[in-house]
DSSP file (Angstrom, degrees, kcal/mol; ACC not computed):
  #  RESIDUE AA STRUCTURE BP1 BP2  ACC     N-H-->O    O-->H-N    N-H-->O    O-->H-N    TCO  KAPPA ALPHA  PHI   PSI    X-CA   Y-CA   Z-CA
    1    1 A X              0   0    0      0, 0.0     2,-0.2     0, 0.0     0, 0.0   0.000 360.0 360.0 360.0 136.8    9.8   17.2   -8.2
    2    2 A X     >  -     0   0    0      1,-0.1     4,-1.8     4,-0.0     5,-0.2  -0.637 360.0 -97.3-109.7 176.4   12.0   18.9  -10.8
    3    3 A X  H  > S+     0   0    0      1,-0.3     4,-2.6     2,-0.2    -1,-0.1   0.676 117.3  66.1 -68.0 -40.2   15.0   21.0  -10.1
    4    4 A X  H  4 S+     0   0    0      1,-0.2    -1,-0.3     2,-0.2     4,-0.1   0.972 110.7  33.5 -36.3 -78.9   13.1   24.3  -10.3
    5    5 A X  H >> S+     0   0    0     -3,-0.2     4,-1.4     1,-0.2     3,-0.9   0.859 114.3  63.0 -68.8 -28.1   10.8   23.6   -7.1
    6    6 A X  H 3X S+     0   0    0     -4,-1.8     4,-0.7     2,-0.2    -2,-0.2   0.927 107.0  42.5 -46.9 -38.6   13.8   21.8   -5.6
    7    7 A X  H 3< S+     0   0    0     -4,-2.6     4,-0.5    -5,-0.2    -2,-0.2   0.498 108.7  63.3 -93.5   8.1   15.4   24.9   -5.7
    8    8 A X  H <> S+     0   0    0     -3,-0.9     4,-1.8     2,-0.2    -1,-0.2   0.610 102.7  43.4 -58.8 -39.8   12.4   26.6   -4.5
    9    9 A X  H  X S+     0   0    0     -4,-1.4     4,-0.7     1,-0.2    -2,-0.2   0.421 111.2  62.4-106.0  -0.5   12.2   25.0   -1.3
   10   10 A X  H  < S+     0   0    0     -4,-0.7    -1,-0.2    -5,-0.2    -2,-0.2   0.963 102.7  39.0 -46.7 -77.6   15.4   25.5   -1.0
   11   11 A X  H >> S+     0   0    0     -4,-0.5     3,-3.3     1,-0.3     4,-3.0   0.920 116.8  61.5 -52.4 -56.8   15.7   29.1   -1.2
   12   12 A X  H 3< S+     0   0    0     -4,-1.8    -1,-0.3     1,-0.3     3,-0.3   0.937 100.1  47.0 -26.8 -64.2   12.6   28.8    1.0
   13   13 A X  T 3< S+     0   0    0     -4,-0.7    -1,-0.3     1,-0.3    -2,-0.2   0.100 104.1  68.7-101.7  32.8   14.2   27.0    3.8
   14   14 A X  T <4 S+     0   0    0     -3,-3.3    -1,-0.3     2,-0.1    -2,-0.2   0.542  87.3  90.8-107.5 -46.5   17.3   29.9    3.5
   15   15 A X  S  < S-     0   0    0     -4,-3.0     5,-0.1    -3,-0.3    -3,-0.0  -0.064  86.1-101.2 -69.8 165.7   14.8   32.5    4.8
   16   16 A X        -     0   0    0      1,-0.1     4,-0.1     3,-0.1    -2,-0.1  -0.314  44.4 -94.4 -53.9-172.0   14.2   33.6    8.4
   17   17 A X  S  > S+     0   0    0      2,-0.2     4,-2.0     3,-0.1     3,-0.3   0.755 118.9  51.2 -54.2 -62.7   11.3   32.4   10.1
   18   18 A X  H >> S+     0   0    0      1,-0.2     4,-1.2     2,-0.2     3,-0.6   0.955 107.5  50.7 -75.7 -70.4    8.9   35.5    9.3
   19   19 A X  H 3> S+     0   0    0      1,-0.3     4,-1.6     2,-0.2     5,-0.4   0.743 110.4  54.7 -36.9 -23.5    9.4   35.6    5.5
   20   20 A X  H 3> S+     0   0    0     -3,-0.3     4,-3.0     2,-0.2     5,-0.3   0.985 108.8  49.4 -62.0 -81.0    8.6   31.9    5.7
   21   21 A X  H <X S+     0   0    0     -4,-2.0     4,-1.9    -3,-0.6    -2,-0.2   0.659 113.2  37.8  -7.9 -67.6    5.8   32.8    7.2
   22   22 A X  H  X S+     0   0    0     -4,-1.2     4,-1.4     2,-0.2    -1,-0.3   0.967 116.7  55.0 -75.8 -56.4    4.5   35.4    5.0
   23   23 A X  H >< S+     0   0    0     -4,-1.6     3,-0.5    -5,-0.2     4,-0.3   0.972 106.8  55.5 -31.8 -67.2    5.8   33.1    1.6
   24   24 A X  H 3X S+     0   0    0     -4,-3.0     4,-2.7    -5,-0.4     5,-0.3   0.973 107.2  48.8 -50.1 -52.8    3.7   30.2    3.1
   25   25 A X  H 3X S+     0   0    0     -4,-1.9     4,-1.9    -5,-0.3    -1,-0.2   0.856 107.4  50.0 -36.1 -43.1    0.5   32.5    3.1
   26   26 A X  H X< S+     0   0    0     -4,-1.4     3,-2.1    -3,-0.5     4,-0.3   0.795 114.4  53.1 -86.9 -96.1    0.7   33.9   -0.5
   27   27 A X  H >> S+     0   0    0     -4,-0.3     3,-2.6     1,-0.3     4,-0.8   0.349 110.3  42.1  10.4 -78.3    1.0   30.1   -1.3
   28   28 A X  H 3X S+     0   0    0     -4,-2.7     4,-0.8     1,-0.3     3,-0.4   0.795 108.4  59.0 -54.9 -44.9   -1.8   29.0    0.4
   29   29 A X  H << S+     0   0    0     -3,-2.1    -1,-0.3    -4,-1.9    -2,-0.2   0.314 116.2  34.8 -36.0  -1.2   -3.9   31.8   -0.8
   30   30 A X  H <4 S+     0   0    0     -3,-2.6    -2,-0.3    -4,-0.3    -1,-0.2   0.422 120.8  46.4-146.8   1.7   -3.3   30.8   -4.5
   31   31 A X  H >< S+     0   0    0     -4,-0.8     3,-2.9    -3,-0.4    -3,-0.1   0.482  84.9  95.0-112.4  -0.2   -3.2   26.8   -4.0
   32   32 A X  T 3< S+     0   0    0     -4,-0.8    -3,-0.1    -5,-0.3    -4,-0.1   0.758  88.1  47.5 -58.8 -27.4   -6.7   26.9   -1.5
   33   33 A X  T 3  S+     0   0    0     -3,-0.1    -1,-0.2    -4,-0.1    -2,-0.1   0.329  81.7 122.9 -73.6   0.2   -8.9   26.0   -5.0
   34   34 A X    <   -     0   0    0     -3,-2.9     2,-1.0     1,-0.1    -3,-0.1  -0.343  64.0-135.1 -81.0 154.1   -6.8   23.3   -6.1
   35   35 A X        +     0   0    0      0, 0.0     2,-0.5     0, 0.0    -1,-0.1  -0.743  38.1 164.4-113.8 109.9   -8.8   20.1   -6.4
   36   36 A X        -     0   0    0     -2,-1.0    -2,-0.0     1,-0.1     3,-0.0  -0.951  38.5-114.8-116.7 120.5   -6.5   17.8   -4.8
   37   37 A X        -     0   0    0     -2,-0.5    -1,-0.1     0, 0.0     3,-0.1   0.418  47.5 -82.3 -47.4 166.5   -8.0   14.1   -3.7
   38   38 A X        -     0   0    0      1,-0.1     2,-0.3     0, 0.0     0, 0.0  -0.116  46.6 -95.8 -52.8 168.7   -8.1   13.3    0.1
   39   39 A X        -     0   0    0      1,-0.1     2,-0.2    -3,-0.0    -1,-0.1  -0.570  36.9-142.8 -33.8 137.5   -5.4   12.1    1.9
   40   40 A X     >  -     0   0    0     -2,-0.3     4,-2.1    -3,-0.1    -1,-0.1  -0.459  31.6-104.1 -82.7 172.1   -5.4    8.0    2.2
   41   41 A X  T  4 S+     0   0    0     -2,-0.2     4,-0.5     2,-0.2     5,-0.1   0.698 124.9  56.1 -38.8 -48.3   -4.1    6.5    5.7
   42   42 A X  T  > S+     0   0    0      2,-0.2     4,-1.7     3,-0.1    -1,-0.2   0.751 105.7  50.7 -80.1 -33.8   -0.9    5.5    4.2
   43   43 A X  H  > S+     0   0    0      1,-0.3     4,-0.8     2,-0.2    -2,-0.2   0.979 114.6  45.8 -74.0 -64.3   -0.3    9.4    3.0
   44   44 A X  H  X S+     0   0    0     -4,-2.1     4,-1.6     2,-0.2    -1,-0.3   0.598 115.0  43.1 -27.2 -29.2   -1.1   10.6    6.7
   45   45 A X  H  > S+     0   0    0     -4,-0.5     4,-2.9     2,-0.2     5,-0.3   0.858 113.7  50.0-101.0 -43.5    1.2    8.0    8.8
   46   46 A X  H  X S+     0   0    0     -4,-1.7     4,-0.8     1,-0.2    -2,-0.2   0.669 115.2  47.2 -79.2  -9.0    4.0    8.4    6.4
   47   47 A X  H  X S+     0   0    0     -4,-0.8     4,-1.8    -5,-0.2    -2,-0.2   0.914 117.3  41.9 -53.0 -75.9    3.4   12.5    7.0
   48   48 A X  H  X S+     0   0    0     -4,-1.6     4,-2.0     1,-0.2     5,-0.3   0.753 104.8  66.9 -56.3 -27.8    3.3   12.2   10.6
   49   49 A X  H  X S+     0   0    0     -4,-2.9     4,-3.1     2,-0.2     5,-0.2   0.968 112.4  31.0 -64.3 -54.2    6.1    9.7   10.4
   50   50 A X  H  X S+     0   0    0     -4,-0.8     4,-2.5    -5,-0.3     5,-0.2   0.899 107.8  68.8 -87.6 -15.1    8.5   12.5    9.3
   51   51 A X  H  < S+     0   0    0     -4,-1.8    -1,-0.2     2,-0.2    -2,-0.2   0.736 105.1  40.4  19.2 -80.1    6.9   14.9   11.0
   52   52 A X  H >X S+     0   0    0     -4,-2.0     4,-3.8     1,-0.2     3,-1.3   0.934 111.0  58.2 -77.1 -50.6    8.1   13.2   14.3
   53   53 A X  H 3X S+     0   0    0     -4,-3.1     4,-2.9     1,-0.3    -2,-0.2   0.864 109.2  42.6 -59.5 -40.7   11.4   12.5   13.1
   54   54 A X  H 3X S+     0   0    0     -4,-2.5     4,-2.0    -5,-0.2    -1,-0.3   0.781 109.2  53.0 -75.1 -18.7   12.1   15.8   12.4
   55   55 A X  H <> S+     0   0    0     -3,-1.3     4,-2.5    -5,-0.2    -2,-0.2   0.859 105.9  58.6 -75.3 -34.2   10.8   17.1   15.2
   56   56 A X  H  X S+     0   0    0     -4,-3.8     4,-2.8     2,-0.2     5,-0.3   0.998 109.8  48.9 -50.4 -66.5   13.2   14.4   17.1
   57   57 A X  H >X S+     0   0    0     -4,-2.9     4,-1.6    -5,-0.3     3,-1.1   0.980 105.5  49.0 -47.2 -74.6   16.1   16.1   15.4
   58   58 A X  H 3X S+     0   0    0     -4,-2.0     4,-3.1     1,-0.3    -1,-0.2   0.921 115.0  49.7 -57.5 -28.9   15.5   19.7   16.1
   59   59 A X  H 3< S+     0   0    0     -4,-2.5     4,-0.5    -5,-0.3    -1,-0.3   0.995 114.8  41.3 -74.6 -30.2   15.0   18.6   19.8
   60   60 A X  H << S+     0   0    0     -4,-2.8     3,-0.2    -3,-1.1    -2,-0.2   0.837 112.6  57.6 -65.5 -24.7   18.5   16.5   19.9
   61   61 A X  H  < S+     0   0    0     -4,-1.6    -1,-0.2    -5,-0.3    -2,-0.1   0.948 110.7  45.8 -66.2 -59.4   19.8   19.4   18.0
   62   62 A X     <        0   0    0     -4,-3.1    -1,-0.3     1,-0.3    -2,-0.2   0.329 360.0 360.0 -78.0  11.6   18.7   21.7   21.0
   63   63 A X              0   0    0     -4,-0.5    -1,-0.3    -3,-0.2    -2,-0.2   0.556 360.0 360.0-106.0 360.0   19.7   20.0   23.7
């Protein structure tokens, strides 16, 4: 990933919740043609894997 889109998902993960929200939509509207191969197994577990972990964090975070 080059510095540009690092400093996309940056800026990204500086707005609230709803502009996220809305950002992620137009996105998805304009990437929804792409022809992008399957997922393998390996791409999914290693997904899910951080997935949980972050979800592990935001709960430790809240308690």
């Amino acid at each position: 990933m080059n510095t540009l889109a690092q400093e996309l998902l940056k800026n990204f993960d500086d707005l609230p919740q709803t502009e996220q929200q809305a950002l992620a939509v137009e996105i998805l509207k304009r990437v929804v043609n792409f022809d992008v191969p399957p997922l393998t197994d390996e791409d999914l577990v290693l997904n899910a894997e951080e997935l949980f972990l972050a979800l592990d964090e935001q709960e430790t975070d809240d308690e």
